[in-house]
C-alpha positions as CSV (number, residue, x, y, z in Angstrom):
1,X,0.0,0.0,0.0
2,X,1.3,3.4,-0.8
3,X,1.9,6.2,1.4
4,X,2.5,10.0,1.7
5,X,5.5,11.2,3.8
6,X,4.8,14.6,6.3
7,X,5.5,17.4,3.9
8,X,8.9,19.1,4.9
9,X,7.6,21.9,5.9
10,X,5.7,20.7,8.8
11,X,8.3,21.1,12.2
12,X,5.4,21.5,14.8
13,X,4.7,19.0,17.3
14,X,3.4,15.9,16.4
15,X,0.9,15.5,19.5
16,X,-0.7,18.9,17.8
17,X,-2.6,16.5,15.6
18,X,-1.9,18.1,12.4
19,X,-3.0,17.7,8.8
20,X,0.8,16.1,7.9
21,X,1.5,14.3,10.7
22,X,-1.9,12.7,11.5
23,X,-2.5,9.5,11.1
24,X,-5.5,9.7,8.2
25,X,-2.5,11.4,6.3
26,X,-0.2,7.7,5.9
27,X,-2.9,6.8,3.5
28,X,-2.8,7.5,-0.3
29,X,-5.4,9.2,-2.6
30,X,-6.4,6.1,-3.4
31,X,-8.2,5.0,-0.3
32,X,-10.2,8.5,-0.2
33,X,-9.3,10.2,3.1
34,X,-12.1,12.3,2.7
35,X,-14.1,9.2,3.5
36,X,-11.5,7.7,6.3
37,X,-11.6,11.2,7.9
38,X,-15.4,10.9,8.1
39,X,-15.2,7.2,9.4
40,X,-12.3,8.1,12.0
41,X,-14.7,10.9,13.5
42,X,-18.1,9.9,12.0
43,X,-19.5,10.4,15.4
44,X,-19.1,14.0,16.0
45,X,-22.3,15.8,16.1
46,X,-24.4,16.2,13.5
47,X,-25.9,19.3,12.1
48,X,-29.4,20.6,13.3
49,X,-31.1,19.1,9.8
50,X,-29.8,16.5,9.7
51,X,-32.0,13.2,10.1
52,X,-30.8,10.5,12.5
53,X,-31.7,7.2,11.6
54,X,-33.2,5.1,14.2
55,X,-30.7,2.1,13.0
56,X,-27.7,4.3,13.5
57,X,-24.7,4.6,16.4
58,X,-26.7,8.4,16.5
59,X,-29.8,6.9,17.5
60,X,-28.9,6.4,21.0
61,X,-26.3,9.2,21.3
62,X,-28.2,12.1,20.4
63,X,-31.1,13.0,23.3
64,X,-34.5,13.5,21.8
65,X,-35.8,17.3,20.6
66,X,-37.1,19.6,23.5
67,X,-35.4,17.9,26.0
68,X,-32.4,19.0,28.0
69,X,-29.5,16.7,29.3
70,X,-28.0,16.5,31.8
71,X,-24.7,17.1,32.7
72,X,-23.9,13.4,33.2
73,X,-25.3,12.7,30.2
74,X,-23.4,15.5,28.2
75,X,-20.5,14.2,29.2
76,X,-21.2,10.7,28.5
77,X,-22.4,11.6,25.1
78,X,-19.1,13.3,24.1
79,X,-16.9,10.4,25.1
80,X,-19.2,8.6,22.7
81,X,-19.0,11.3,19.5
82,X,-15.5,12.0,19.9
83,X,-13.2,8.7,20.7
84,X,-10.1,9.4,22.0
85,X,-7.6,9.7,18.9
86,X,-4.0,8.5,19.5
87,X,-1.6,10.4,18.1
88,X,2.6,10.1,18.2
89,X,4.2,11.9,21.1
90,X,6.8,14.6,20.3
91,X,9.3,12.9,21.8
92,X,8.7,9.7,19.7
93,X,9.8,12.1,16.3
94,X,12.8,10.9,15.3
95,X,13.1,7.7,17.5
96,X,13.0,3.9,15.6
97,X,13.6,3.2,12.6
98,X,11.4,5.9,11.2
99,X,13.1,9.4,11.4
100,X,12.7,12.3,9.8
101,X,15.9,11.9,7.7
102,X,14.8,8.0,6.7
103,X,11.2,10.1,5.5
104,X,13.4,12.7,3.3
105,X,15.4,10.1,1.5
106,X,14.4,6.5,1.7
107,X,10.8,6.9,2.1
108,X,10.1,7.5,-1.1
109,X,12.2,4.4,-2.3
110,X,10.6,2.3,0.2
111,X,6.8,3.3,-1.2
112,X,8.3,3.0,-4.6
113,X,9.7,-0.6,-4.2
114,X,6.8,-1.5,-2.1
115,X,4.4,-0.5,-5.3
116,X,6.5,-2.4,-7.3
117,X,6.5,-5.6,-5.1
118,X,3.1,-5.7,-5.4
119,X,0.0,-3.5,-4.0
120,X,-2.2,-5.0,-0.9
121,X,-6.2,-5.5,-2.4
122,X,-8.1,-2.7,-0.6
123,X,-10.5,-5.6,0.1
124,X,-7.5,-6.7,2.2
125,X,-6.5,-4.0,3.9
126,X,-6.9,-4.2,8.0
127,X,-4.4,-2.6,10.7
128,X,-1.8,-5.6,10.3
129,X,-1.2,-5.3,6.8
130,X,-0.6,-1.9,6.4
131,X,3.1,-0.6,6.9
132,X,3.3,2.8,8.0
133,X,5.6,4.5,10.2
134,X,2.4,6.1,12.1
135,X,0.3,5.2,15.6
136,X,-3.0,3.4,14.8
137,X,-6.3,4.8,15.6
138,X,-8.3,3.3,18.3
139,X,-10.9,0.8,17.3
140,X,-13.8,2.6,18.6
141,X,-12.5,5.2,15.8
142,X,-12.7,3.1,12.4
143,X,-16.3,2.3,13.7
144,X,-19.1,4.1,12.5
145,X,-22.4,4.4,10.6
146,X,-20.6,4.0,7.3
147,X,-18.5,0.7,8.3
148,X,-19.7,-3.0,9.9
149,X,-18.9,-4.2,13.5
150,X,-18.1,-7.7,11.6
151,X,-13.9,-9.0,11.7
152,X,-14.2,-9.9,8.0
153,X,-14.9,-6.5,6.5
154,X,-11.7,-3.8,5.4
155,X,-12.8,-1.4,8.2
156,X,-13.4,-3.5,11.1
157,X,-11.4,-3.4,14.5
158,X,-8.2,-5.1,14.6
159,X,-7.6,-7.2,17.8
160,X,-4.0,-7.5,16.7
161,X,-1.5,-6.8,19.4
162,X,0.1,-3.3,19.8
163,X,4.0,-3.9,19.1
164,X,6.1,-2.4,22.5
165,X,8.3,-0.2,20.6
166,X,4.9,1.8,19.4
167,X,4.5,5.7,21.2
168,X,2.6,5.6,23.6
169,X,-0.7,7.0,23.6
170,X,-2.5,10.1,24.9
171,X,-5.8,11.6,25.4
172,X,-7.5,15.2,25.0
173,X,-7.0,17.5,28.0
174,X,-9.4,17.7,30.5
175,X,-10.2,21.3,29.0
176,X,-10.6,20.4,25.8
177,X,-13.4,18.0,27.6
178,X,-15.1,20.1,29.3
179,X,-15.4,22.9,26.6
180,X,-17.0,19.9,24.1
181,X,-19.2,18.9,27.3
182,X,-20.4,22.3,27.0
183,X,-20.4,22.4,23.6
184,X,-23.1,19.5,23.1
185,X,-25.1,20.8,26.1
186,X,-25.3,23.9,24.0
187,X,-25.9,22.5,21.1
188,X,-29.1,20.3,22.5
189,X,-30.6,23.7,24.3
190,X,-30.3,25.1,20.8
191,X,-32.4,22.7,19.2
192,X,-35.1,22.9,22.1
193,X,-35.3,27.0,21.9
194,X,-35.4,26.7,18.2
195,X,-38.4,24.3,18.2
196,X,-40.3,26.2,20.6
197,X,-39.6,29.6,18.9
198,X,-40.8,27.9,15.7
199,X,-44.4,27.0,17.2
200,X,-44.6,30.2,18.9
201,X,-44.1,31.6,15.6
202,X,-46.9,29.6,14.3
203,X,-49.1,30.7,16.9
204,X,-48.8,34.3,16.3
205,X,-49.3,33.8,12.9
206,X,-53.0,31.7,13.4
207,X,-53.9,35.0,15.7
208,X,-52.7,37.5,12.8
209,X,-54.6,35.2,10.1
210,X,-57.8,35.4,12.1
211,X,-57.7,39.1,12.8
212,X,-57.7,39.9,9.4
213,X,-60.1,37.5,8.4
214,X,-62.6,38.8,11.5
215,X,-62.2,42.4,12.2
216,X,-64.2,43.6,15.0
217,X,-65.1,46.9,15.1
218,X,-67.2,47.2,18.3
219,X,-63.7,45.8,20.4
220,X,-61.3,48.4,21.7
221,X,-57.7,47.8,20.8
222,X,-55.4,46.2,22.6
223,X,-53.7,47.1,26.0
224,X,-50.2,47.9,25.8
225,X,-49.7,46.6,29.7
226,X,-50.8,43.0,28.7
227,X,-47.4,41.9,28.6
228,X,-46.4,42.6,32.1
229,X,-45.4,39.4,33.7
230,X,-46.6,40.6,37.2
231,X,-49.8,39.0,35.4
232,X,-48.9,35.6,34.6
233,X,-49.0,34.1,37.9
234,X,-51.6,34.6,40.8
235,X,-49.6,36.6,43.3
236,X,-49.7,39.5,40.9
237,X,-53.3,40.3,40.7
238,X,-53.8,41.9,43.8
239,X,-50.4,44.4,42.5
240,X,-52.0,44.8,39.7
241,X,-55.9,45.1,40.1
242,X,-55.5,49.0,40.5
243,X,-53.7,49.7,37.0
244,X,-56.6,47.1,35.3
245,X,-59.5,49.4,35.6
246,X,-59.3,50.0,32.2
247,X,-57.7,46.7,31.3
248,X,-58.5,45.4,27.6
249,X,-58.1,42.0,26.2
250,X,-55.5,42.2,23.6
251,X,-57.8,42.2,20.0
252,X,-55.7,39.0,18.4
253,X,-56.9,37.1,21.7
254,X,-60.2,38.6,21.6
255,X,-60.7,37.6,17.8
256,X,-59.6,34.3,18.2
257,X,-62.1,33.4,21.1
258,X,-65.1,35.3,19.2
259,X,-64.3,33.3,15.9
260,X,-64.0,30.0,17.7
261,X,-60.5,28.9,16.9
262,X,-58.7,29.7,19.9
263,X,-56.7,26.6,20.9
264,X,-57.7,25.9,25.0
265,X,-55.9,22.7,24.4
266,X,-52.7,24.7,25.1
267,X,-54.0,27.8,26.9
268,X,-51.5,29.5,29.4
269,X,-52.5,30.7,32.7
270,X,-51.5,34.3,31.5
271,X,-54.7,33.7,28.7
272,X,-56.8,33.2,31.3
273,X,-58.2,36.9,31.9
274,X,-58.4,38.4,28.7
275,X,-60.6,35.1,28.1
276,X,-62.6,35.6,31.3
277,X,-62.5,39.7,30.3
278,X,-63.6,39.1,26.6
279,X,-66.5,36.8,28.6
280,X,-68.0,39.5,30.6
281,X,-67.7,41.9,28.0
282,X,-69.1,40.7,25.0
283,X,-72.9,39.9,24.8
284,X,-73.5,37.1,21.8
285,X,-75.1,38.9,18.6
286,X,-75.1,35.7,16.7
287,X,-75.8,31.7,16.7
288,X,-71.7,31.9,16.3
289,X,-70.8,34.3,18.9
290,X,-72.7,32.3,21.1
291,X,-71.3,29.1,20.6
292,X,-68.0,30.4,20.9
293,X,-68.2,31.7,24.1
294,X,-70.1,28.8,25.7
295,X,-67.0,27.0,24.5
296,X,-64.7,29.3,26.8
297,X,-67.0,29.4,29.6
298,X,-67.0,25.4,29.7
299,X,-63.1,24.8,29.0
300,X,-62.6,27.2,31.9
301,X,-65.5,25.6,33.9
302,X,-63.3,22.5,33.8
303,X,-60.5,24.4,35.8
304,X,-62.7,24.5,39.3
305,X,-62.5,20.0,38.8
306,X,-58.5,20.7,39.3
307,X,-56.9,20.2,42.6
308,X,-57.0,24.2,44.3
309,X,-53.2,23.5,45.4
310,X,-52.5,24.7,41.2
311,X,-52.1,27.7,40.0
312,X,-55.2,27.5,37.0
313,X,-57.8,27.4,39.5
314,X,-56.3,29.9,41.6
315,X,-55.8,32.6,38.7
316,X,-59.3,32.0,37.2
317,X,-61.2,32.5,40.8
318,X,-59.4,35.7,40.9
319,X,-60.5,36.6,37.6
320,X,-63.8,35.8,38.2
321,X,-63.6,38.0,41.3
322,X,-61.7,41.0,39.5
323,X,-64.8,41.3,36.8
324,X,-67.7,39.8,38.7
325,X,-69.9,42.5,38.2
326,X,-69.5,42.8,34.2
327,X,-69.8,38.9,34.3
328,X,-73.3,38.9,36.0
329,X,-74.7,40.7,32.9
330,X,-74.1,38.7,30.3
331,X,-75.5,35.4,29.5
332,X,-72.3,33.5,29.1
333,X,-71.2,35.0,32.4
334,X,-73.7,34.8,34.8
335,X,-73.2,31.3,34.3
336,X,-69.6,31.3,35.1
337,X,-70.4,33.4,37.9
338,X,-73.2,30.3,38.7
339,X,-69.9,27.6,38.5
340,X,-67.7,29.7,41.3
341,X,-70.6,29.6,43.7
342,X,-70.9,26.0,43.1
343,X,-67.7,24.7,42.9
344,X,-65.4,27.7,44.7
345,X,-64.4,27.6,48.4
346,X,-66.5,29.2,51.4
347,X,-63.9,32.3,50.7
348,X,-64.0,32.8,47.1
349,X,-67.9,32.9,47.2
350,X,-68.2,35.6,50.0
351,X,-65.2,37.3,48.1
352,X,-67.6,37.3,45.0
353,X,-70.6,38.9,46.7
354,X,-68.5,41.2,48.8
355,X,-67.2,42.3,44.8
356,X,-70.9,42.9,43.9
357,X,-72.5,44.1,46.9
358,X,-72.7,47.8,45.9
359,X,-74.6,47.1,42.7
360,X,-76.6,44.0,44.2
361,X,-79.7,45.7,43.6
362,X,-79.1,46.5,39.8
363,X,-77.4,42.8,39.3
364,X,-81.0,41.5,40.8
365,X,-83.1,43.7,38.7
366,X,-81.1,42.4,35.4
367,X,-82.3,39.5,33.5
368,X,-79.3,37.5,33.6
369,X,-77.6,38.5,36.8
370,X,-81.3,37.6,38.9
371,X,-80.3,34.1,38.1
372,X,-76.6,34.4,39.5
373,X,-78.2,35.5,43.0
374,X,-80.9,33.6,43.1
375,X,-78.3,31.2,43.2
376,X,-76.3,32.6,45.7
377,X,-79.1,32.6,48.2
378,X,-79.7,28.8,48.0
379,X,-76.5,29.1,50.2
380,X,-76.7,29.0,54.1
381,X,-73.2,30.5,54.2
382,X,-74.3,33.6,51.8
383,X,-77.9,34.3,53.3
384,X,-76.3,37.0,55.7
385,X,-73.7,38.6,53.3
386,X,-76.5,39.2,50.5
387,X,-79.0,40.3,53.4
388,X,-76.3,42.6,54.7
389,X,-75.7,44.0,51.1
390,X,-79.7,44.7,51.1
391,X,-80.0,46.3,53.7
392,X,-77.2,48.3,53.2
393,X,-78.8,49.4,50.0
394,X,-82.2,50.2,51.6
395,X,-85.3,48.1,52.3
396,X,-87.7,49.9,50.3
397,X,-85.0,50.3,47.2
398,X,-84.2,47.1,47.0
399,X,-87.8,46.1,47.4
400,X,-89.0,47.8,44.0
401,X,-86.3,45.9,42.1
402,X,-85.5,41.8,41.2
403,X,-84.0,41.9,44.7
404,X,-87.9,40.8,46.1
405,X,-86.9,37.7,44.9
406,X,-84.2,37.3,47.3
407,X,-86.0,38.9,49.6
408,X,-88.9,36.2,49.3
409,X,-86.6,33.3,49.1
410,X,-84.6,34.1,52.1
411,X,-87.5,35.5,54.8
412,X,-89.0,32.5,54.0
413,X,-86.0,30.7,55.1
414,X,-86.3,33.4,58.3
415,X,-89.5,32.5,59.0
416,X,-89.1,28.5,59.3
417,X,-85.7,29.2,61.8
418,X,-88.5,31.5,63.6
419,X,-85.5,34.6,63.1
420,X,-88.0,37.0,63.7
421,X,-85.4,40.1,64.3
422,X,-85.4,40.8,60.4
423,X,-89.4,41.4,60.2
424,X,-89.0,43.9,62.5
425,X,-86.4,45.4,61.4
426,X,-88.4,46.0,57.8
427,X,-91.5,47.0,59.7
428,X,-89.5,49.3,61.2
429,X,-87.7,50.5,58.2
430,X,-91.0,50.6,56.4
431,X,-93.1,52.7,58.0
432,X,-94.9,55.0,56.0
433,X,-94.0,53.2,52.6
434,X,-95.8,50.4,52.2
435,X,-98.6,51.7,49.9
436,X,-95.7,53.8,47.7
437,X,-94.4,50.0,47.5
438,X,-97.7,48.4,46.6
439,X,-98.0,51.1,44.1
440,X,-94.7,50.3,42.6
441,X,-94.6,46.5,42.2
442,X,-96.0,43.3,44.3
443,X,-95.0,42.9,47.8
444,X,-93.7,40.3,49.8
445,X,-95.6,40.9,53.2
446,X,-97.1,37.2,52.4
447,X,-94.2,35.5,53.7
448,X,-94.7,37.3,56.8
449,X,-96.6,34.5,58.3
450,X,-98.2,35.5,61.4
451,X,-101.1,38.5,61.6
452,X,-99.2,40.3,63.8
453,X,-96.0,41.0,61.8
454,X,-98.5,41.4,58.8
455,X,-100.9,44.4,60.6
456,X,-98.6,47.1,59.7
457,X,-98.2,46.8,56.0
458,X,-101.8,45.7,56.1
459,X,-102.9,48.5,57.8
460,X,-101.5,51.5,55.6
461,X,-102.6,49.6,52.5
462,X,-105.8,49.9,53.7
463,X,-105.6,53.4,55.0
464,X,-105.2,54.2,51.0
465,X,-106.9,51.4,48.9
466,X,-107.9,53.8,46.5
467,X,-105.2,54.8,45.4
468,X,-103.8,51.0,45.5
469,X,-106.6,49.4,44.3
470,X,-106.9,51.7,41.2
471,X,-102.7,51.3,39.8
472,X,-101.5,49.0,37.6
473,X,-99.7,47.4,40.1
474,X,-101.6,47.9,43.6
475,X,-104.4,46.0,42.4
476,X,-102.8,42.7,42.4
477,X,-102.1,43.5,45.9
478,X,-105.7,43.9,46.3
479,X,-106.1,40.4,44.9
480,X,-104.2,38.7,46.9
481,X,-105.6,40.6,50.1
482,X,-109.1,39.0,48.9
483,X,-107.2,35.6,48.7
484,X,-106.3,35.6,52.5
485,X,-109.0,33.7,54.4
486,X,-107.8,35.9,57.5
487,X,-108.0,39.2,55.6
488,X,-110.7,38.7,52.7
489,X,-113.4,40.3,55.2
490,X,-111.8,42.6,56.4
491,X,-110.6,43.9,52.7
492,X,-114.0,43.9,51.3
493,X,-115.4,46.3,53.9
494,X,-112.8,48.3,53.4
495,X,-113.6,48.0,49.6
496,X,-117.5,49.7,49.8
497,X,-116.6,52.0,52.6
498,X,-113.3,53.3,51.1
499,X,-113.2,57.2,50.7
500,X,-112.8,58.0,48.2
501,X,-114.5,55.4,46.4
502,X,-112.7,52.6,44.2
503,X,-115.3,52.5,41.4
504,X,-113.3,55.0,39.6
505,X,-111.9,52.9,37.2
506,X,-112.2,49.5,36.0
507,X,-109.9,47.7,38.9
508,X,-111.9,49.6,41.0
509,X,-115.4,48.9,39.5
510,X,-114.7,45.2,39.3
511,X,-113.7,44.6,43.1
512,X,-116.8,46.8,44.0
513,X,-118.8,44.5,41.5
514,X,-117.1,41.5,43.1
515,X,-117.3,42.4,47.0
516,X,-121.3,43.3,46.4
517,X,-121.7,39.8,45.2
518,X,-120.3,38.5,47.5
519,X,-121.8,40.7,50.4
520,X,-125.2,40.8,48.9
521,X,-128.3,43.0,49.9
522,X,-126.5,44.2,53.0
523,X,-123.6,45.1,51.3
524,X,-125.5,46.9,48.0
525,X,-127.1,49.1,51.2
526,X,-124.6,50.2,52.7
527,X,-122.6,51.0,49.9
528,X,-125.6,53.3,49.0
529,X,-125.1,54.8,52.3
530,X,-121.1,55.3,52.2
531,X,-121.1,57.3,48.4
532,X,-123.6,59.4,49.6
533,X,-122.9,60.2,53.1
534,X,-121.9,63.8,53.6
535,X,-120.5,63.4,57.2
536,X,-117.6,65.7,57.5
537,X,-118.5,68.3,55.2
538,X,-116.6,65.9,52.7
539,X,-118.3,65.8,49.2
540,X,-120.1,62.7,48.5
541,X,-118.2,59.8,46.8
542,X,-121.1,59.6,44.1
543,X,-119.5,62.5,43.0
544,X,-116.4,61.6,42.5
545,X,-117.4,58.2,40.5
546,X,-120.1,60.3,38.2
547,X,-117.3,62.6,37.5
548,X,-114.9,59.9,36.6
549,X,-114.7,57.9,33.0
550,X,-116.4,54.5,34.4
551,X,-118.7,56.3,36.9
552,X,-122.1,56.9,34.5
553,X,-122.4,52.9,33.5
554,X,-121.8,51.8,36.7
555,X,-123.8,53.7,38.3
556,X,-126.8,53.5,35.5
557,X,-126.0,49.7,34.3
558,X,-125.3,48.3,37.8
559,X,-126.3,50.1,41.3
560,X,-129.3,51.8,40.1
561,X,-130.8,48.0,38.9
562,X,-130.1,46.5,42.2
563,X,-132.0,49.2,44.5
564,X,-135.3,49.7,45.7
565,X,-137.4,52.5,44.2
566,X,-136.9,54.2,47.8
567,X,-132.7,53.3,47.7
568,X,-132.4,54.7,44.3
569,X,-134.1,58.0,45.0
570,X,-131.6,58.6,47.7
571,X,-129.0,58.7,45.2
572,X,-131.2,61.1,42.5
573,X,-131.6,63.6,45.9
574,X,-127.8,63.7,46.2
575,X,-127.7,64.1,42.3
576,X,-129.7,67.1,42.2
577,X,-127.7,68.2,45.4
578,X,-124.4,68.7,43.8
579,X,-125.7,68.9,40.4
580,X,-123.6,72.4,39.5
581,X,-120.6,69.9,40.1
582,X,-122.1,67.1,38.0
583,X,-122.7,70.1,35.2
584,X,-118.7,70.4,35.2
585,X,-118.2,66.9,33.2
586,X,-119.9,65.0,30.6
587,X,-120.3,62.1,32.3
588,X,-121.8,64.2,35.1
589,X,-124.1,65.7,32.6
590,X,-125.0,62.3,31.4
591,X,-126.4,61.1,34.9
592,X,-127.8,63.6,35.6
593,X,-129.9,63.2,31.8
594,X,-130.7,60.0,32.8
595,X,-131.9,60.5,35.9
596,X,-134.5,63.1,34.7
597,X,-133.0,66.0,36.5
598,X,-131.7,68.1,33.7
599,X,-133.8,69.1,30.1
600,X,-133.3,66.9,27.3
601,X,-131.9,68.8,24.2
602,X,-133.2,68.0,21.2
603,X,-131.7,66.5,18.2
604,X,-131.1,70.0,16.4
605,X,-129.4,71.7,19.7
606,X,-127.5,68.4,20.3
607,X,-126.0,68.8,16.9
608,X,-125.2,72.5,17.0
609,X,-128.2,73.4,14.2
């Protein structure tokens, strides 16, 4: 086999491993040292593209992408890419039979006279065939993924003894270790930061795609302060709750959610309140806004089945917290509002009502945000907190709003645990007001139970049941007064002798017609008596109903057919009494017509001839 000499200009030390005095160098052009170089260090690292074949020495050298190793195993896997190379020692140069003079001037005869005498097969060629004046590389060198671990093949190992007189042989220094120890821990980091910048890169993309294919001009813009990482975790939302008065979902996020491509799959916990932001602040206008925030509200809704001691649960009860209010008006949040009470902790649910107790009346009132405390009364631990926040807002306010609803629900529950402290305290509170509230929506005195706690918003109804009787809303007061078997007598006495008279208009006409039926001839008397009496200098209540739009038929159509000829002349003496007054209307003018007491006009002075 032929061979090259070091050049003569190469006088450096042979242990520097260079290009001349390497071993790969004793070889000719003929055997390629392109390709030996490659064998001899075939297992240095790769490059980032380049594939690893399960089959291949890389396959269990090189650690899997995304992963980190350790420093064990970075140094493990540099022993592995890069074998120790053996290379001749300085003080070997000149030694043997091989000198630098024998390399100037018989060397070439040698290689000459050894072509000449016949060249080895390169089929044949292993370690103890070859003569060169050079070290041999280790065995764990000459194997790699391009040669075969089998004896027979030209670049197996050679288990041939090393002759004595060989140099001895020396390793890398233990810097040079270290630095490729760092070098391959470097190199795997690399590849883990390059894959995760690559699918963040993707994800920013999908958001930029689906802004421009969904604009949203009713969202504000983004908030320049969404990138603080105070935010990411939960102990910085209580540092932060006073700069996010104003806070704003960024509008990628908010465009993703809306469209119904957001990935939750992969949601961080930093996504979690613009999510729950874009929630309470976004009321559906479509089948598809709709359905995509019922999908938010249920992948965060499966946050409160994870174990409290992590930080999702934790971050989205806060956020729930920070925008409860907003939340309760919309229809997606009310319900998430709905999950917290269910599924949060004793704390988190009086947190949540202490959040909303200044607008508990206006959340009550609202279509959506009734149902989130309706819920929250169901709650022993919450009765007091919401009945606190009512009463702090006022009895009688909160009474003209949704909040009767609470208010229902939870005296009831007062009144079967006989706390009687709370009737008393609305009594109290009340005085004065309970016909302004019967005029202004139903009451809730029903749940009072007992007569006695009843009497006082009984008795002022009473003391003005015209007024009451005759509103749109008093009169189903009036009902259910008729409905109570301990009240219904009572109420229709007060019905015929009320001054001034109900039969004003038609709530008040029917429960007169009602209460006479029910009284009878007795009743039809003294109702007689009551619209004409005069006691008091007052002015009879027949005035008042023939003055009013209903008075003239039911006076003509009803009372006047159920008296006695000696009963209905009462009534045309009181008629012809206060006639001037009766003159001042046109129904008054009517009765009075019909009753005789005034001069029919003809047909020519009726029509102005």
């Amino acid at each position: 086999m032929s061979t090259r000499p070091p050049s003569a200009g190469s006088h450096g030390s042979v242990g520097s491993a260079n290009k001349d005095d390497s071993p790969i160098s004793a070889f000719s052009s003929s055997t390629k040292p392109s390709l030996v170089l490659h064998t001899a260090f075939s297992k240095s690292r790769p490059s980032p593209s380049a594939k690893i074949h399960p089959f291949t020495p890389w396959a269990s050298s090189v650690p899997l992408l995304g992963t980190s190793p350790s420093a064990g195993q970075a140094s493990a896997q540099v022993e592995n890419l890069f074998p120790t190379a053996v290379f001749p020692s300085s003080a070997s140069v000149g030694a043997g039979p091989w000198s630098r003079e024998d390399w100037s001037t018989e060397g070439p005869k040698k290689i000459q006279s050894a072509s000449s005498a016949g060249r080895v097969p390169l089929g044949s060629i292993t370690l103890q065939n070859v003569e060169a004046p050079f070290q041999p590389i280790s065995s764990r060198a000459l194997s790699s993924h391009l040669s075969s671990s089998h004896s027979n093949t030209p670049w197996a190992a050679s288990d041939a003894p090393v002759p004595a007189d060989r140099p001895s042989r020396t390793n890398l220094t233990l810097e040079e270790m270290n630095l490729l120890r760092e070098l391959a821990t470097a190199h795997a980091r690399i590849k883990e930061l390059t894959i995760e910048n690559q699918q963040l890169r993707e994800r920013v993309t999908a958001l930029k795609n689906c802004a421009s294919i969904f604009p949203l001009g009713y969202m504000s813009p983004p908030a320049s302060h969404y990138t603080d990482e105070r935010r990411a975790g939960p102990e910085g939302f209580e540092a932060a709750k006073e700069e996010d008065d104003d806070y704003k979902a960024p509008f990628p996020l908010t465009a993703a959610i809306l469209r119904g491509v957001y990935n939750f799959a992969d949601m961080p916990l930093e996504d979690i309140k613009p999510i729950v932001w874009v929630i309470a602040n976004n009321q559906p206008r479509n089948n598809g806004d709709t359905a995509a925030l019922k999908l938010a509200v249920n992948h965060l809704a499966t946050l409160f089945n994870m174990p409290r001691s992590m930080a999702g649960p934790v971050v989205l009860v806060r956020c729930i917290i920070e925008f409860a209010t907003p939340l309760c008006y919309t229809s997606c949040g009310n319900y998430l509002c709905q999950q917290l009470l269910e599924k949060g902790h004793t704390e988190d649910k009086k947190a949540f009502i202490t959040e909303i107790k200044n607008n508990i009346v206006g959340i009550a009132n609202h279509k959506f945000g009734t149902h989130v405390l309706c819920k929250a009364i169901t709650f022993k631990e919450l009765e007091e907190p919401i009945a606190d926040a009512l009463l702090e807002h006022g009895i009688f306010e909160s009474f003209q709003s949704g909040a009767r609803r609470l208010w229902r629900d939870y005296l009831e529950r007062c009144r079967l645990g006989k706390k009687l402290d709370i009737f008393h305290r609305i009594n109290e509170d009340m005085k004065g007001q309970w016909a302004d509230l019967a005029c202004s929506n139903e009451q809730v005195f029903e749940v009072f139970g007992s007569a006695e706690l009843k009497e006082p918003c009984y008795s002022e109804i009473i003391g003005d049941l015209a007024r009451v009787a005759n509103n749109q809303f008093g009169h189903f007061v009036i009902t259910k007064l008729l409905l109570e078997p301990d009240l219904s007598k009572t109420t229709n006495e007060a019905i015929i002798t009320a001054y001034p008279p109900l039969s004003t208009t038609h709530h008040g006409v029917n429960f007169v017609k009602t209460t006479l039926q029910e009284l009878g001839r007795p009743g039809m008397v003294r109702y007689v008596d009551e619209i004409c009496s005069t006691e008091g200098g007052r002015t009879p209540g027949l005035v008042t109903i023939a003055t009013s739009s209903v008075g003239k038929s039911h006076l003509t159509l009803f009372v006047l057919n159920c008296l006695l000829p000696q009963e209905a002349a009462r009534i045309r003496q009181t008629c012809r009494a206060f006639s001037t007054t009766l003159r001042n209307s046109q129904s008054g003018n009517d009765l009075l017509r019909t009753l005789g007491l005034i001069q029919t006009m003809g047909a020519r002075h009726r029509h102005g001839a």
